[in-house]
C-alpha positions as a Markdown table, in Angstrom:
| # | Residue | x | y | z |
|---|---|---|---|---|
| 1 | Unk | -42.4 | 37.4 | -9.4 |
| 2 | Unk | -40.6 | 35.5 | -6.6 |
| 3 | Unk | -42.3 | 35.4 | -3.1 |
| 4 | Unk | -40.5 | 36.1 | 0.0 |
| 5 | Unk | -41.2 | 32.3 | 1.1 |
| 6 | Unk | -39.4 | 31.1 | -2.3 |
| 7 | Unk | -36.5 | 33.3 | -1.5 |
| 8 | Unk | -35.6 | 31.8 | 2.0 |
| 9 | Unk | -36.3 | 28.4 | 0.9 |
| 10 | Unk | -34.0 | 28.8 | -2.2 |
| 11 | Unk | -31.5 | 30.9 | -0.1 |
| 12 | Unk | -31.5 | 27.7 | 2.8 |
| 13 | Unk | -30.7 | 24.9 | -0.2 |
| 14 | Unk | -28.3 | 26.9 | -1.4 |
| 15 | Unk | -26.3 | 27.5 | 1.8 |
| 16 | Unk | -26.9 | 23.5 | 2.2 |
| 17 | Unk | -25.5 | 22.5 | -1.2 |
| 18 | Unk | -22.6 | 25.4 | -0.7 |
| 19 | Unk | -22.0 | 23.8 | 3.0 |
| 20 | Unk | -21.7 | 20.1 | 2.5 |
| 21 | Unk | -18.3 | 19.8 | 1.4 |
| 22 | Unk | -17.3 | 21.9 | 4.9 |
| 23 | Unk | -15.8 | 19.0 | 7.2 |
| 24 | Unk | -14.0 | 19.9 | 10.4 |
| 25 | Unk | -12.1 | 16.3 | 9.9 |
| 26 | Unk | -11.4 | 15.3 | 6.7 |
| 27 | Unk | -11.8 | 11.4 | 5.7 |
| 28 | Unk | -8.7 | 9.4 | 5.5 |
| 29 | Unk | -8.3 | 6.0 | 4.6 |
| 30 | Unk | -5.6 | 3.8 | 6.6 |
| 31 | Unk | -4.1 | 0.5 | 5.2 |
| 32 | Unk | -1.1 | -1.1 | 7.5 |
| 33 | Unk | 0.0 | 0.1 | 11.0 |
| 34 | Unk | -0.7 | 3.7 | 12.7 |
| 35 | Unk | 1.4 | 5.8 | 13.3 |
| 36 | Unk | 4.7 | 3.7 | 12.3 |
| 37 | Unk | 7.5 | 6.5 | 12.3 |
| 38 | Unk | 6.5 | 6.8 | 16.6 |
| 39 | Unk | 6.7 | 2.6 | 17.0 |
| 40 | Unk | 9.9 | 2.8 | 15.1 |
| 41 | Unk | 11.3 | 5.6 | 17.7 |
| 42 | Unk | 10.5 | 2.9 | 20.4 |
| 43 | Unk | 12.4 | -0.2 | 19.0 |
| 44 | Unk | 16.0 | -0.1 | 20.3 |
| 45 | Unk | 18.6 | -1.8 | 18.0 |
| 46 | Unk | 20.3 | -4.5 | 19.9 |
| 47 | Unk | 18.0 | -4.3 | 22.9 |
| 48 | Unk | 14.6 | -5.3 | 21.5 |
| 49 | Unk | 13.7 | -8.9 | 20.2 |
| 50 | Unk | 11.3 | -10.8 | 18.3 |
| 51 | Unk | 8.9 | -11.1 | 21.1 |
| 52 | Unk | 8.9 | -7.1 | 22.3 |
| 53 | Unk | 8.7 | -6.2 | 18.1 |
| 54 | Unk | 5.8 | -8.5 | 17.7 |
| 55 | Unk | 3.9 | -7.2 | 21.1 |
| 56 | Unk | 4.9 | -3.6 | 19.8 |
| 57 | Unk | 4.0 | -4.0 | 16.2 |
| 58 | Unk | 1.7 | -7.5 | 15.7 |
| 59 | Unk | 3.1 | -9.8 | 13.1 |
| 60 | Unk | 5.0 | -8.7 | 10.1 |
| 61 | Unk | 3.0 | -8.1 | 6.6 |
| 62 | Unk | 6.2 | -9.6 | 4.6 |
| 63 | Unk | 8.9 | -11.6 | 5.5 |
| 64 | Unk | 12.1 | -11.7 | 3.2 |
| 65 | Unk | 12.2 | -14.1 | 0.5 |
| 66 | Unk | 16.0 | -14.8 | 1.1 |
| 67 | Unk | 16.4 | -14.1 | 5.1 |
| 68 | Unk | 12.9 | -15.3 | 7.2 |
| 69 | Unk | 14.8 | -12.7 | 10.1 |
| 70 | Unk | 14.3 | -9.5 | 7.9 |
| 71 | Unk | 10.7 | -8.3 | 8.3 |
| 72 | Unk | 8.7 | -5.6 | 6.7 |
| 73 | Unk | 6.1 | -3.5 | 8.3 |
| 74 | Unk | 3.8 | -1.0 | 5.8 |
| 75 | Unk | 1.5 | 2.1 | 6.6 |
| 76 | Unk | -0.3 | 4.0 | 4.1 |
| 77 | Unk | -2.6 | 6.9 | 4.5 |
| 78 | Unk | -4.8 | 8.9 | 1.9 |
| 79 | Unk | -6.9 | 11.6 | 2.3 |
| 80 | Unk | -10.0 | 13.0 | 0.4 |
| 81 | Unk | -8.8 | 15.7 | -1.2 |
| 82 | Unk | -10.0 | 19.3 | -1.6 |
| 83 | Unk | -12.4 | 20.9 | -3.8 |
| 84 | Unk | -9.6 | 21.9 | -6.5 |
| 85 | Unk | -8.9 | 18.1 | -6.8 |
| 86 | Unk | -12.4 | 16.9 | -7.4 |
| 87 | Unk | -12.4 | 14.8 | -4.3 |
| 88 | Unk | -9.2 | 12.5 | -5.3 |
| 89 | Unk | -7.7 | 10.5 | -3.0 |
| 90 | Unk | -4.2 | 12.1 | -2.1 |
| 91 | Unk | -1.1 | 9.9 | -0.7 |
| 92 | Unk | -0.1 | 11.8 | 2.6 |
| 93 | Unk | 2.0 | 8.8 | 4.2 |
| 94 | Unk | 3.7 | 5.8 | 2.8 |
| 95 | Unk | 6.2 | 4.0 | 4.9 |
| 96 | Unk | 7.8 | 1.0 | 5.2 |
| 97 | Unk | 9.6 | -0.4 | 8.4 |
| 98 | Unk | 12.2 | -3.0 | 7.8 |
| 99 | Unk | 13.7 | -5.1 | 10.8 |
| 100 | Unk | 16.6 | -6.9 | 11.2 |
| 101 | Unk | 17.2 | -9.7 | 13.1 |
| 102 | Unk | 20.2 | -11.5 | 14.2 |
| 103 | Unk | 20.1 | -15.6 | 14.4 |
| 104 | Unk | 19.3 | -14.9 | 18.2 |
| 105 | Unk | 16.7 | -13.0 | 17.4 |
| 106 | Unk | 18.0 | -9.6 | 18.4 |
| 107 | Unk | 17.0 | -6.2 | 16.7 |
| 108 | Unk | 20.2 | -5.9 | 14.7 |
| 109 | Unk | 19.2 | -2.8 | 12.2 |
| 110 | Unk | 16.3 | -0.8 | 12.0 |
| 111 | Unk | 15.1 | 1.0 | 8.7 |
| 112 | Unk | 12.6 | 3.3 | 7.8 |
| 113 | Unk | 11.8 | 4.8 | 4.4 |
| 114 | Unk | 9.7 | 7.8 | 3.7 |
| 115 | Unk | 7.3 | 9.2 | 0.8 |
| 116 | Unk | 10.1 | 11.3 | 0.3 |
| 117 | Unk | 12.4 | 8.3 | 0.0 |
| 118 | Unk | 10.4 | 6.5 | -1.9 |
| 119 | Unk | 10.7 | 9.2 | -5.0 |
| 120 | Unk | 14.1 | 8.7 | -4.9 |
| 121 | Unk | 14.6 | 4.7 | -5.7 |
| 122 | Unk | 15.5 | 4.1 | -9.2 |
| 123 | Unk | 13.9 | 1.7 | -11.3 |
| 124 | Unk | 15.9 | -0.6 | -13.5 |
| 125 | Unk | 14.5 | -0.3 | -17.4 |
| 126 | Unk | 15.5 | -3.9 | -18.2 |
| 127 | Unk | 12.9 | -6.6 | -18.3 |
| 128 | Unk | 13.2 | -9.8 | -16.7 |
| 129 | Unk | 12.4 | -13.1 | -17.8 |
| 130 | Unk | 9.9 | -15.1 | -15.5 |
| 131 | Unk | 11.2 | -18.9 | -15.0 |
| 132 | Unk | 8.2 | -20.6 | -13.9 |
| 133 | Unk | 6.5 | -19.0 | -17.4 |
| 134 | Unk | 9.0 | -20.3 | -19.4 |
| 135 | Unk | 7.6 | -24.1 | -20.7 |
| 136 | Unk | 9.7 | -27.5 | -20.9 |
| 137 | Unk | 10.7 | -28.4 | -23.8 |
| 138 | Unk | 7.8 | -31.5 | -23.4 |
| 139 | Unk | 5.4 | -28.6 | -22.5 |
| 140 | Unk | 6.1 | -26.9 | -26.0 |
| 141 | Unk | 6.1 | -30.7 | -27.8 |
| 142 | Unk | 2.6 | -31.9 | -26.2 |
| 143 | Unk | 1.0 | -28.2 | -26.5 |
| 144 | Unk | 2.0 | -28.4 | -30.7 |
| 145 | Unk | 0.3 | -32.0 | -31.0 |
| 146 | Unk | -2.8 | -30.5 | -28.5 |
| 147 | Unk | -2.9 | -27.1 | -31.4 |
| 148 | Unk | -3.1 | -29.5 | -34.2 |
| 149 | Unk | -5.4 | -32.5 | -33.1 |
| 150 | Unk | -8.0 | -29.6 | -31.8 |
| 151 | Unk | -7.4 | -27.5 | -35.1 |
| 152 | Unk | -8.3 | -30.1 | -37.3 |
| 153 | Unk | -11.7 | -31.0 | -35.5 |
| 154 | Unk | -14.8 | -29.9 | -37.5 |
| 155 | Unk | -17.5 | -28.3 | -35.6 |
């Protein structure tokens, strides 16, 4: 049957295959800024400025469309998850720092949201129309004659 030597070799793969999965650490993946919610403790409102934000923080991923004072800061963490979960990446932090800026360039508000906070926006169910997809009225009139000259062609 099976030889002592077969049983300890088969018994060591085993306890390999069984103990590969066993991390101390477990692998995360980091987009954006570390550790945001502690930089965000150290910006005073109406004491910090542009200068002591970007020292602090580095330069803004996203500036407001509207307001070039309002800027956005992101950090997003997965993990590898468990067994259970068949390795899946899982979302363990996703925050987003927005800062307000007066025309001085003081810290006027500070705002941070949360995963948590995040489940709770509301989405609204109405589409809107794009502007820069909608064509000219020339665009339509040129792109008809283009559809027919092209149709007609023989190959």
């Amino acid at each position: 049957m099976i030889k002592t030597k077969h049983i300890k070799s088969i018994i060591i793969i085993l306890s390999l295959i069984l103990l590969q999965n066993c991390q101390v650490k477990r692998t995360t993946k980091t987009h954006g800024i570390n550790y945001l919610e502690n930089r965000y403790k150290i910006l005073e409102v109406n004491k910090t400025n542009l200068n002591d934000a970007r020292k602090l923080m580095g330069f803004p991923h996203a500036k407001s469309l509207n307001d070039s004072n309002t800027w956005y800061y992101f950090e997003r963490t997965l993990q590898k998850g468990k067994m259970h979960k068949l390795g899946q990446n899982i979302l363990k932090e996703n925050n987003v720092l927005v800062l307000s800026f007066n025309s001085a360039g003081i810290l006027e508000k500070k705002d941070i949201k949360t995963k948590e906070d995040m489940k709770k926006l509301r989405f609204a169910k109405e589409n809107t129309e794009n502007i820069k997809v909608k064509r000219s009225f020339v665009n339509r009139f040129l792109g008809s004659i283009r559809q027919k000259m092209y149709g007609k062609r023989k190959f």
